[in-house]
C-alpha positions as CSV (number, residue, x, y, z in Angstrom):
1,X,-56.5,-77.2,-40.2
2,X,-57.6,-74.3,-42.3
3,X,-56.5,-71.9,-39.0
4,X,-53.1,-73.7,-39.0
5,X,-52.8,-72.5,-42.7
6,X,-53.8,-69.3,-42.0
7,X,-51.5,-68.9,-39.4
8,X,-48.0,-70.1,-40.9
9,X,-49.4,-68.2,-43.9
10,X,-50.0,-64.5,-41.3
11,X,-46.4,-65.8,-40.2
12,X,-44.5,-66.3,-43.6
13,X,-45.9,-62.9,-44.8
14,X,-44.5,-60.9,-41.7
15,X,-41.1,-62.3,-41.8
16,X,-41.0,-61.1,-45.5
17,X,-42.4,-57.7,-44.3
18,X,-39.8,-57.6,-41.7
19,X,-37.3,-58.9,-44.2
20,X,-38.5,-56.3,-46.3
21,X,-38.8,-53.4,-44.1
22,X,-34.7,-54.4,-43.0
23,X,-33.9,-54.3,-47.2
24,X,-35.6,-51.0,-47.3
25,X,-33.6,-49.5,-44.0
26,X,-30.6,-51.1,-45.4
27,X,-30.7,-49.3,-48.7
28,X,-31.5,-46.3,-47.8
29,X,-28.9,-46.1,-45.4
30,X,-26.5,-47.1,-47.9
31,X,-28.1,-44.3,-50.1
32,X,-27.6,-41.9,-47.9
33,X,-24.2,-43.2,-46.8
34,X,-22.9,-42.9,-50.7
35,X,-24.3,-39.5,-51.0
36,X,-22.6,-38.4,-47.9
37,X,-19.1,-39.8,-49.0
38,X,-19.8,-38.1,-52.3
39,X,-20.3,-35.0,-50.6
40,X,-17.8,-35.2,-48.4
41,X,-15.0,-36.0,-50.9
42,X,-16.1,-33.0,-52.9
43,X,-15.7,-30.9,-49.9
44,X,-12.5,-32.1,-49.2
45,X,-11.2,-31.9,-52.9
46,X,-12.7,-27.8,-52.8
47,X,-11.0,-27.3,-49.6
48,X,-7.4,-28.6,-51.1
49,X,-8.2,-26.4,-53.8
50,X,-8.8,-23.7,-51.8
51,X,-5.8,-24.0,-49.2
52,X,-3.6,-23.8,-52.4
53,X,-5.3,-20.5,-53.4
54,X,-4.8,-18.7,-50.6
55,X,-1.3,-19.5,-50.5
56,X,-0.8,-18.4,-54.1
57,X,-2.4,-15.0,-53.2
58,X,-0.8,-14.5,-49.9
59,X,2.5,-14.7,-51.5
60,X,1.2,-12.6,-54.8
61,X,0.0,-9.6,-52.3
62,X,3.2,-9.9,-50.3
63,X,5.3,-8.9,-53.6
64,X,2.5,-6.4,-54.4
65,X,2.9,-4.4,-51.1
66,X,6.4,-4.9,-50.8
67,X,7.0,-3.6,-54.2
68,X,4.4,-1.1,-53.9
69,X,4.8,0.5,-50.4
70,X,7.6,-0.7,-48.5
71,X,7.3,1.3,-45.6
72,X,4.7,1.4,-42.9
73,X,1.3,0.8,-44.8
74,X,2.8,-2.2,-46.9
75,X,4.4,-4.0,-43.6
76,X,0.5,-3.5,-41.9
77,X,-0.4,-4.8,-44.9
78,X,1.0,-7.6,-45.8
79,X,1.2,-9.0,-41.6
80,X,-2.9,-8.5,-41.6
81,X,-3.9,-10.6,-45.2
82,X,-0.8,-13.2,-43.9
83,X,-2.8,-13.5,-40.3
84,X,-6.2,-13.9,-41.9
85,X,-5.0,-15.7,-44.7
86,X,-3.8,-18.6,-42.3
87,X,-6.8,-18.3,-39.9
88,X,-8.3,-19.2,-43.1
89,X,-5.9,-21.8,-43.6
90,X,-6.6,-23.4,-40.0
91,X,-10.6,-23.1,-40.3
92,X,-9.9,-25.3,-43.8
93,X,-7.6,-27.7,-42.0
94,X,-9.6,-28.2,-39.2
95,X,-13.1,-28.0,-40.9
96,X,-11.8,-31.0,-43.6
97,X,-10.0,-33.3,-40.8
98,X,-13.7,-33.1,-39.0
99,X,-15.5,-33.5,-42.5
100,X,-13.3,-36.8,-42.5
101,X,-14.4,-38.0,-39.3
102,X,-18.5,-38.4,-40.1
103,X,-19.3,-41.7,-39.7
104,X,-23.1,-42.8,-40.4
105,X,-22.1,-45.7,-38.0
106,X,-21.4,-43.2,-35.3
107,X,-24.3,-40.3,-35.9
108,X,-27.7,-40.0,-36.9
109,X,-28.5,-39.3,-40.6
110,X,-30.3,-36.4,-39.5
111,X,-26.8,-35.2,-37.4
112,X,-24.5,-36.0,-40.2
113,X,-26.7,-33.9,-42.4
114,X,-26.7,-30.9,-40.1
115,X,-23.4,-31.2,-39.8
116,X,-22.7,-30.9,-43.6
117,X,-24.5,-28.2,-44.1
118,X,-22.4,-26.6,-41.3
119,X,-19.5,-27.1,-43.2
120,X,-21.2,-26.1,-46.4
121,X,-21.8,-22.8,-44.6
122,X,-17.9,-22.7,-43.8
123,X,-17.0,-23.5,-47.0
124,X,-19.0,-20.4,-48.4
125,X,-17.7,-17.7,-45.8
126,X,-14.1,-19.1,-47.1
127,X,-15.0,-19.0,-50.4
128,X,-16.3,-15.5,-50.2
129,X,-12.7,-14.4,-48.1
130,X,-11.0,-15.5,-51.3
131,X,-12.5,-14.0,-53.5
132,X,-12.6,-10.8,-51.5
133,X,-8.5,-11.1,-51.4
134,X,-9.0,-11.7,-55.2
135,X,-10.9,-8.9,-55.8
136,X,-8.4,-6.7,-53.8
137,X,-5.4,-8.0,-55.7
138,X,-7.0,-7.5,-58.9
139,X,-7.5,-3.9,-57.7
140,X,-4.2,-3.3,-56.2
141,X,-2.7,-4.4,-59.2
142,X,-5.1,-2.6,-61.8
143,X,-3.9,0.5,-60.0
144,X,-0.6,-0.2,-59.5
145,X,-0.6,-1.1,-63.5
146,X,-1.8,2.6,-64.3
147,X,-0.2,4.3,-61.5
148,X,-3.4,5.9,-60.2
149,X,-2.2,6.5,-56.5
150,X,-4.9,8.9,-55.3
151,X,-7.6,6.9,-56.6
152,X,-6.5,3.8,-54.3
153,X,-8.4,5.0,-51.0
154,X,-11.8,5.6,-53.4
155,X,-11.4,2.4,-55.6
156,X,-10.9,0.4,-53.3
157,X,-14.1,1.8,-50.5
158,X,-16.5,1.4,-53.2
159,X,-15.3,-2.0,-54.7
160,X,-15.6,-3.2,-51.1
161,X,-19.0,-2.0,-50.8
162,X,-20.2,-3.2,-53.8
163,X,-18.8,-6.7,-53.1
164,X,-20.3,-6.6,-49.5
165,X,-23.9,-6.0,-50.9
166,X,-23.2,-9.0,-53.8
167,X,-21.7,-11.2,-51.0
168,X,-24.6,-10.7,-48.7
169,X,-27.0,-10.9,-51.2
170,X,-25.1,-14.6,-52.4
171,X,-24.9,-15.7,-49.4
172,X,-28.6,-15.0,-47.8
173,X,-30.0,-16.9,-51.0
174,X,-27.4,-20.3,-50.1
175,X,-27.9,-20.3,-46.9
176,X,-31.7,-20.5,-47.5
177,X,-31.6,-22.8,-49.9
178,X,-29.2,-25.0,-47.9
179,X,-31.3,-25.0,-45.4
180,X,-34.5,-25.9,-47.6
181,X,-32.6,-29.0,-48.7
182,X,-31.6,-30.0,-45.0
183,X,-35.5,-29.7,-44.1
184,X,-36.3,-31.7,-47.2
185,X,-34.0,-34.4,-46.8
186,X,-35.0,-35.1,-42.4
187,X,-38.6,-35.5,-43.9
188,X,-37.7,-37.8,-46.2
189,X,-35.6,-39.5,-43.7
190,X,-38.3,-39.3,-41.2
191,X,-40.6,-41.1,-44.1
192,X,-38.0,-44.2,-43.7
């Protein structure tokens, strides 16, 4: 009799272990699931933002050079920033309608993070391309303001320079510490 006990009892307490063990997968997936639809509506919302940037400064630095140097230099101009300003455009596009795609159901947690941090990594090589087209209008337009013409090929080379080093130096230290978090977060997943 006592062994019959003993025996529902072993048998009550692992169906509320297994009930407990499926609460515990089941919120932490739905952790997980939140903070990737949190992440991935930021993104979206920064890319958005971003597309309308670039189209603001494309068509700023098209009535710069135009203005500025109508022949030759200004056509070269203004055709290179338009082709890598909708490259730019596309990789956003095409980077957000795949962002919109993750599906927990579909992946792994440990492939939709890898994923994100992919696109984080896109995100920061566009955001660094805009503010290097920033930079370079603020430039353009500092010089054009005070007419300083044979200062343009000097300014320019060392502000480029400068920005490289700070740009590399930025984007080393994110990618790292993207990368940190991604480890972090499989071995807590792994934990589960």
């Amino acid at each position: 009799m006592e062994l019959d006990e003993l025996k529902s009892g072993w048998n009550i307490l692992n169906k509320k272990a297994d009930e407990m063990e499926e609460q515990n997968k089941r919120l932490a997936h739905e952790a997980l699931n939140k903070r990737i639809k949190n992440t991935r509506a930021r993104i979206v919302s920064i890319d958005t933002l971003k597309m309308g940037i670039i189209t603001v400064l494309l068509f700023l630095m098209n009535n710069y050079f135009n203005q500025k140097y109508p022949s030759v230099l200004g056509d070269w101009a203004v055709r290179s920033i338009g082709t890598l300003t909708m490259g730019m455009i596309f990789i956003t596009v095409f980077n957000t309608r795949l962002l919109a795609r993750i599906d927990m159901n579909k992946y792994s947690p440990k492939e939709v993070l890898e994923n994100l941090c992919r696109f984080k990594i896109a995100i920061y090589w566009t955001n660094i391309f805009i503010s290097v087209l920033f930079s370079i209008f603020v430039l353009l337009a500092l010089i054009y303001f005070y007419n300083i013409d044979l200062m343009l090929f000097y300014c320019f080379a060392s502000g480029f320079i400068i920005g490289l080093v700070f740009v590399a130096l930025f984007l080393r230290k994110r990618i790292k510490k993207d990368l940190r978090d991604l480890n972090d977060e499989i071995k807590e997943l792994k934990k589960l």
